[in-house]
N, CA, C and O atoms as a Tinker XYZ file with bonds, in Angstrom:
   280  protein
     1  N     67.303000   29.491000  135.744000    73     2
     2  CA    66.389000   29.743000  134.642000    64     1     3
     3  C     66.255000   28.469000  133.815000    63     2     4     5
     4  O     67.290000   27.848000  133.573000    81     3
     5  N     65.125000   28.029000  133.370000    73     3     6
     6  CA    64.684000   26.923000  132.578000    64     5     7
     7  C     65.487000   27.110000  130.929000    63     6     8     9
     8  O     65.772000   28.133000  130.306000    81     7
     9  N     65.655000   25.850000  130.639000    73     7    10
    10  CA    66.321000   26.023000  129.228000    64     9    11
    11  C     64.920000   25.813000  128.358000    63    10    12    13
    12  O     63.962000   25.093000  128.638000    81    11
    13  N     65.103000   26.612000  127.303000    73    11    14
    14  CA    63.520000   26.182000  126.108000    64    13    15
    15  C     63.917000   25.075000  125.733000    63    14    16    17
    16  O     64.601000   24.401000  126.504000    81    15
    17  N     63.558000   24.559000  124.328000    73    15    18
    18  CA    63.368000   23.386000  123.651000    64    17    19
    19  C     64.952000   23.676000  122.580000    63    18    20    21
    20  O     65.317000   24.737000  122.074000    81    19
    21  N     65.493000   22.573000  122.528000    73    19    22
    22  CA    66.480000   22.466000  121.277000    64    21    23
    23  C     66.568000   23.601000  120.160000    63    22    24    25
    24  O     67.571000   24.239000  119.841000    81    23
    25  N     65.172000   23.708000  119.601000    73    23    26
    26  CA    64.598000   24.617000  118.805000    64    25    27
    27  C     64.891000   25.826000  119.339000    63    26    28    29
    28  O     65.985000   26.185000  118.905000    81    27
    29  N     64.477000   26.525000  119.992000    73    27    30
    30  CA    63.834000   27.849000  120.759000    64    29    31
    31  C     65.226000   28.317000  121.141000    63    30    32    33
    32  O     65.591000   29.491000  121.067000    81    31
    33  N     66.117000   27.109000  121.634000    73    31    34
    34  CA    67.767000   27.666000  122.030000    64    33    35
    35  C     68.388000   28.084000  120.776000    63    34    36    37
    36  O     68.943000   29.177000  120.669000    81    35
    37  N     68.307000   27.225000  119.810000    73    35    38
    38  CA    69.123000   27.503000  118.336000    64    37    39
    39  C     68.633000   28.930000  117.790000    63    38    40    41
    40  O     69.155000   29.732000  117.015000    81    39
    41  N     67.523000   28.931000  118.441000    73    39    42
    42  CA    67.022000   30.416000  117.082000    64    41    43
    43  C     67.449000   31.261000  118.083000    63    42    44    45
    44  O     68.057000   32.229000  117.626000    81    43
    45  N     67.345000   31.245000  119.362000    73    43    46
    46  CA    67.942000   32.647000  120.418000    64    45    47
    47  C     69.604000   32.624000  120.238000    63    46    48    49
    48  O     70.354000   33.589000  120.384000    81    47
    49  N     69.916000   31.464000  119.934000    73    47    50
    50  CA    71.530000   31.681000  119.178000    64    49    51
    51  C     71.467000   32.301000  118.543000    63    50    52    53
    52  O     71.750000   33.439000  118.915000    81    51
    53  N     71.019000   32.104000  116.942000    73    51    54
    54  CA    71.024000   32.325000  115.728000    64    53    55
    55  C     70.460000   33.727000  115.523000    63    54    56    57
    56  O     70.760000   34.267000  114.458000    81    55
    57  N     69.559000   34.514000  116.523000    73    55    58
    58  CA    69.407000   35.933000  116.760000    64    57    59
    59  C     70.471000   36.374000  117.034000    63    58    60    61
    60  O     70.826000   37.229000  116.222000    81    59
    61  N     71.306000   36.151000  117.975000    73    59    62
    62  CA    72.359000   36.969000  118.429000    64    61    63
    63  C     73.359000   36.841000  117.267000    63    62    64    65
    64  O     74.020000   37.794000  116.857000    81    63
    65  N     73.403000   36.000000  116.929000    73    63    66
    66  CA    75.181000   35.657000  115.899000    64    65    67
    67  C     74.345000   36.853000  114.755000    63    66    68    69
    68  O     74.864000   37.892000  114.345000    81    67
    69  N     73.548000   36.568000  114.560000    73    67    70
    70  CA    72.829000   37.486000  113.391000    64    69    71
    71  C     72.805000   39.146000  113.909000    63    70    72    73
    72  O     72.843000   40.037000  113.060000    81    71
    73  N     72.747000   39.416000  115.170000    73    71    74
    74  CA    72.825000   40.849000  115.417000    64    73    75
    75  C     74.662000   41.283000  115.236000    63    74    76    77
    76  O     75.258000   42.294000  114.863000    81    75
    77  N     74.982000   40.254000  115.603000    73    75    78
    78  CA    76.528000   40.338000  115.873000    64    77    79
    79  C     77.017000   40.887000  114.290000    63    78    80    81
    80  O     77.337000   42.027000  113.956000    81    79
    81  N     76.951000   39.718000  113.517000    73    79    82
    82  CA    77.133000   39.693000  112.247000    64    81    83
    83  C     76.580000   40.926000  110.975000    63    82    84    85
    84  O     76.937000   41.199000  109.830000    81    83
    85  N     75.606000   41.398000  111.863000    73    83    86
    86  CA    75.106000   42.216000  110.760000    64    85    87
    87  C     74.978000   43.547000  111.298000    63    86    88    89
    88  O     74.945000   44.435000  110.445000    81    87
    89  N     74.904000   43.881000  112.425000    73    87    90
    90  CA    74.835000   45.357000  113.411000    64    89    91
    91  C     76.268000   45.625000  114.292000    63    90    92    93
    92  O     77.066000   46.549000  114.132000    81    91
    93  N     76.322000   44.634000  115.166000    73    91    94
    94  CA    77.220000   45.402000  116.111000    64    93    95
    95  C     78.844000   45.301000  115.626000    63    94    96    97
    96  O     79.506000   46.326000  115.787000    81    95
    97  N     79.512000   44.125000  115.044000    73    95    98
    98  CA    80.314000   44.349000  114.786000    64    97    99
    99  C     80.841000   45.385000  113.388000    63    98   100   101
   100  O     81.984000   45.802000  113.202000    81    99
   101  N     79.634000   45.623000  112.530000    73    99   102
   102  CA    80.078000   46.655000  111.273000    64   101   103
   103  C     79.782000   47.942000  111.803000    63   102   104   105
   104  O     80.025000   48.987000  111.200000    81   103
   105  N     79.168000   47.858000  113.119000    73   103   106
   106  CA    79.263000   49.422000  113.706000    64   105   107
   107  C     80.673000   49.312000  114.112000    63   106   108   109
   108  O     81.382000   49.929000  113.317000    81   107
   109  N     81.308000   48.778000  115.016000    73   107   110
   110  CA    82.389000   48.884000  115.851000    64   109   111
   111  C     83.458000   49.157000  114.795000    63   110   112   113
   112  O     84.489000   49.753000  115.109000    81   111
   113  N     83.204000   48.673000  113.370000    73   111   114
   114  CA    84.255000   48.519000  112.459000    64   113   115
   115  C     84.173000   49.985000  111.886000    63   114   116   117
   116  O     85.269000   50.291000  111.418000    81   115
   117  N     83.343000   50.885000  111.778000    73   115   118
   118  CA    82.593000   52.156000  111.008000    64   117   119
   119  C     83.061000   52.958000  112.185000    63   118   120   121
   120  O     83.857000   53.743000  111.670000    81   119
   121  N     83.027000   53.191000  113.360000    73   119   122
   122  CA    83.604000   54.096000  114.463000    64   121   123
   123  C     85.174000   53.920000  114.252000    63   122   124   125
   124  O     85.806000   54.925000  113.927000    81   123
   125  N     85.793000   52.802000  114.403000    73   123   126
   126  CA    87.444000   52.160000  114.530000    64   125   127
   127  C     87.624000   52.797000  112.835000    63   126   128   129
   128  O     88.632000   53.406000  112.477000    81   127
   129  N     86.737000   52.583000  112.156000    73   127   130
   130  CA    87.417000   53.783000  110.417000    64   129   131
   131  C     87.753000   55.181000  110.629000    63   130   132   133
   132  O     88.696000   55.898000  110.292000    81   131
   133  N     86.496000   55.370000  111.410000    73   131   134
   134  CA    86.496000   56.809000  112.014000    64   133   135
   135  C     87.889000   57.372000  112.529000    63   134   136   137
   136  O     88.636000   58.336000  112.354000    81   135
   137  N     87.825000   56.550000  113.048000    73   135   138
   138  CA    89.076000   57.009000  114.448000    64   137   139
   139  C     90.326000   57.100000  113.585000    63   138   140   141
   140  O     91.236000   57.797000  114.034000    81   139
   141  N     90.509000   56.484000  112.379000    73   139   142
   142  CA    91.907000   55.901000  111.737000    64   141   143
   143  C     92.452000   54.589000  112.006000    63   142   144   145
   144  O     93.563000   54.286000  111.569000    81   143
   145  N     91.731000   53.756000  112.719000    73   143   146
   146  CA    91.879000   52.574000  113.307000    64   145   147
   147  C     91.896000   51.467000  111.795000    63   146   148   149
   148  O     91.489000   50.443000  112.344000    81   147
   149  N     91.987000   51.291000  111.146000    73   147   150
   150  CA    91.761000   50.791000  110.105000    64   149   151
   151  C     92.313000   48.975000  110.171000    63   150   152   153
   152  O     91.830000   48.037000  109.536000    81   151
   153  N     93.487000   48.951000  111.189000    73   151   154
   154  CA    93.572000   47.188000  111.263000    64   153   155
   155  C     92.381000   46.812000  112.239000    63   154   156   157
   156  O     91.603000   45.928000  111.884000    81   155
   157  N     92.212000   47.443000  113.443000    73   155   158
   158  CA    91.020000   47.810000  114.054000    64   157   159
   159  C     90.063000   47.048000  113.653000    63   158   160   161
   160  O     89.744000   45.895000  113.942000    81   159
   161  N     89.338000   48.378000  112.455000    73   159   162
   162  CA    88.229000   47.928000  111.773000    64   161   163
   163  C     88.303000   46.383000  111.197000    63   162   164   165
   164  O     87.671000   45.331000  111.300000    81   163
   165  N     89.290000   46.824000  110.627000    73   163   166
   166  CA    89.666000   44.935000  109.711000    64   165   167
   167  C     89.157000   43.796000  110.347000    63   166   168   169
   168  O     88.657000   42.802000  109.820000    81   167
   169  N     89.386000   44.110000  111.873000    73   167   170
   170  CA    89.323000   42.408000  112.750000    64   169   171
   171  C     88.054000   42.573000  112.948000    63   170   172   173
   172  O     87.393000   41.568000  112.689000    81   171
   173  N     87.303000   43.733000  113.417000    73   171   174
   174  CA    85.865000   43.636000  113.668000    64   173   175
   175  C     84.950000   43.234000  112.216000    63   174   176   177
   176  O     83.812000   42.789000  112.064000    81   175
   177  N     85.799000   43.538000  111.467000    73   175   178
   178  CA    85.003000   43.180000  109.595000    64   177   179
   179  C     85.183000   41.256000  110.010000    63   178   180   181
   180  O     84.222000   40.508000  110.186000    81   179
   181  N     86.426000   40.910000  110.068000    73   179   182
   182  CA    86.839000   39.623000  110.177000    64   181   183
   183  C     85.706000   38.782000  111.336000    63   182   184   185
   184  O     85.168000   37.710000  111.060000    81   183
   185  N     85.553000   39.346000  112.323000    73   183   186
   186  CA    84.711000   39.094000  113.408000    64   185   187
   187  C     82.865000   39.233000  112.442000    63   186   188   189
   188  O     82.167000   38.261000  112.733000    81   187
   189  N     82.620000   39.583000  112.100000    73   187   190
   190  CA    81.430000   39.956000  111.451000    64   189   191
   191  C     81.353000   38.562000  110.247000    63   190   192   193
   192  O     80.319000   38.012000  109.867000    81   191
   193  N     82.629000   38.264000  109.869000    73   191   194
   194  CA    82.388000   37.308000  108.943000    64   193   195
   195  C     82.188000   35.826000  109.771000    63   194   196   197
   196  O     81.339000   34.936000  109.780000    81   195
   197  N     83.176000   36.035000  110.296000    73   195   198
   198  CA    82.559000   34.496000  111.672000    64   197   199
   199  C     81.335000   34.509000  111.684000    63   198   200   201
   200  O     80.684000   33.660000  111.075000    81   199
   201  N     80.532000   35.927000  112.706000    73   199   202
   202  CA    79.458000   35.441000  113.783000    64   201   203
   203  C     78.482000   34.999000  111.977000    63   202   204   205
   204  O     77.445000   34.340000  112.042000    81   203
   205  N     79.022000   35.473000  110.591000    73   203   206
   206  CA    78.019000   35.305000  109.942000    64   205   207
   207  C     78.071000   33.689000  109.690000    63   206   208   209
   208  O     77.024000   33.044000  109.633000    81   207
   209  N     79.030000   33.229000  109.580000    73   207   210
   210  CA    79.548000   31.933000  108.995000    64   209   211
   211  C     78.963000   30.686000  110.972000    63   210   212   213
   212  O     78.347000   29.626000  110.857000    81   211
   213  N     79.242000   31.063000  111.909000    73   211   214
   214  CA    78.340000   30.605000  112.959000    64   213   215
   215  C     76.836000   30.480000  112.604000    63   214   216   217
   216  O     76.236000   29.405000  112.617000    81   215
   217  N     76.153000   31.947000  112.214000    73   215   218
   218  CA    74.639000   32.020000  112.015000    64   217   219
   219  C     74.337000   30.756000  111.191000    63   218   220   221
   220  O     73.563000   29.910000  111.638000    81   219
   221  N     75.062000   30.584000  109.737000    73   219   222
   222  CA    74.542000   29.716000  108.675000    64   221   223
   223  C     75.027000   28.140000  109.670000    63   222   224   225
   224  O     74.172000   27.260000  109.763000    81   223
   225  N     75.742000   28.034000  110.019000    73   223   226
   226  CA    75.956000   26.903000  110.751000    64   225   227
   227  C     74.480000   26.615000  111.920000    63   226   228   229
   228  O     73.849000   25.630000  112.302000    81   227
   229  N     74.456000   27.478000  112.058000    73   227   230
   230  CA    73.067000   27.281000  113.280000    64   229   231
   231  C     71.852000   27.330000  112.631000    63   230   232   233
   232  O     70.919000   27.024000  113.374000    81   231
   233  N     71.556000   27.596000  111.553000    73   231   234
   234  CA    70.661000   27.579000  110.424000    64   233   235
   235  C     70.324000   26.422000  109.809000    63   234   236   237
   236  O     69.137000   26.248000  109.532000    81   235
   237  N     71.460000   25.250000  109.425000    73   235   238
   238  CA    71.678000   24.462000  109.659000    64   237   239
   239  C     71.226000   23.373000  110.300000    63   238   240   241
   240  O     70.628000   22.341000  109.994000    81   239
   241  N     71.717000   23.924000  111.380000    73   239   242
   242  CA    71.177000   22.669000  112.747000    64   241   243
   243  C     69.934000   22.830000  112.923000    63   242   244   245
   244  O     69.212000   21.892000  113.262000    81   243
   245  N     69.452000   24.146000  112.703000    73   243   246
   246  CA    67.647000   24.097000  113.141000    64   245   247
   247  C     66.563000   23.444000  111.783000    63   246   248   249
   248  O     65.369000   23.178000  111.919000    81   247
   249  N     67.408000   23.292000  110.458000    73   247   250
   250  CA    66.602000   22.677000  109.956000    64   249   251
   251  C     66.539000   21.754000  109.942000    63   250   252   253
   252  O     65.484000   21.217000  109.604000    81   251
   253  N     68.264000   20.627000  110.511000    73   251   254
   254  CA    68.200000   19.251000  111.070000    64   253   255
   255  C     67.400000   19.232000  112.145000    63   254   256   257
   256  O     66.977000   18.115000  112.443000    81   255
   257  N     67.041000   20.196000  112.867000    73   255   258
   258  CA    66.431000   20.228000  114.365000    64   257   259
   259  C     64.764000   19.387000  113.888000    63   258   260   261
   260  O     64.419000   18.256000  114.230000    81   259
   261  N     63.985000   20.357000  113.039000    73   259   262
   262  CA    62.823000   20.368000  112.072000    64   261   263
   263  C     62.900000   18.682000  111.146000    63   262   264   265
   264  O     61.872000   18.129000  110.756000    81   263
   265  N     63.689000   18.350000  111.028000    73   263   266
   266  CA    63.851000   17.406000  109.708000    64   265   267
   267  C     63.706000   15.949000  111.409000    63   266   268   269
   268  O     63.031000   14.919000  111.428000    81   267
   269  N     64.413000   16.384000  112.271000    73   267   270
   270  CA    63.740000   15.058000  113.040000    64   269   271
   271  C     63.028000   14.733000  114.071000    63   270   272   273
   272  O     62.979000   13.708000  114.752000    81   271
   273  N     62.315000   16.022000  114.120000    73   271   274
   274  CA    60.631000   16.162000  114.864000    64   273   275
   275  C     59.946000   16.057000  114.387000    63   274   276   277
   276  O     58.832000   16.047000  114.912000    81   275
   277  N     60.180000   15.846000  112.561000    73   275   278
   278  CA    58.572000   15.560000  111.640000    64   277   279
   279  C     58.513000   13.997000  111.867000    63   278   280
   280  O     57.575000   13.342000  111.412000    81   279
């Protein structure tokens, strides 16, 4: 499969870390409460704060991406 442009890769990153960060891991953490899992939940909360702290990092790079294609 062909790779896109610098650009086009960072934002198909920066989608996923962003689904990660904001959907799948505070679900996984909300079921693992459920259950009584509660250190569980904790690491998937902890995990949610990464993929968020990755996203702004890749946020980042795509506006350095922008800043030296003008």
């Amino acid at each position: 499969k062909a790779l896109g442009t610098t650009k086009l890769n960072l934002e198909a990153a920066l989608a996923l870390e962003r689904a990660e960060a904001d959907q799948t891991y505070p679900e996984m953490a909300r079921i693992a409460r459920e259950e009584g899992l509660d250190d569980v939940a904790a690491w998937f909360e902890s995990l949610a704060r990464v993929e968020n702290a990755h996203a702004q990092r890749i946020e980042r790079l795509i506006e350095r991406v922008g800043e030296a294609s003008s």
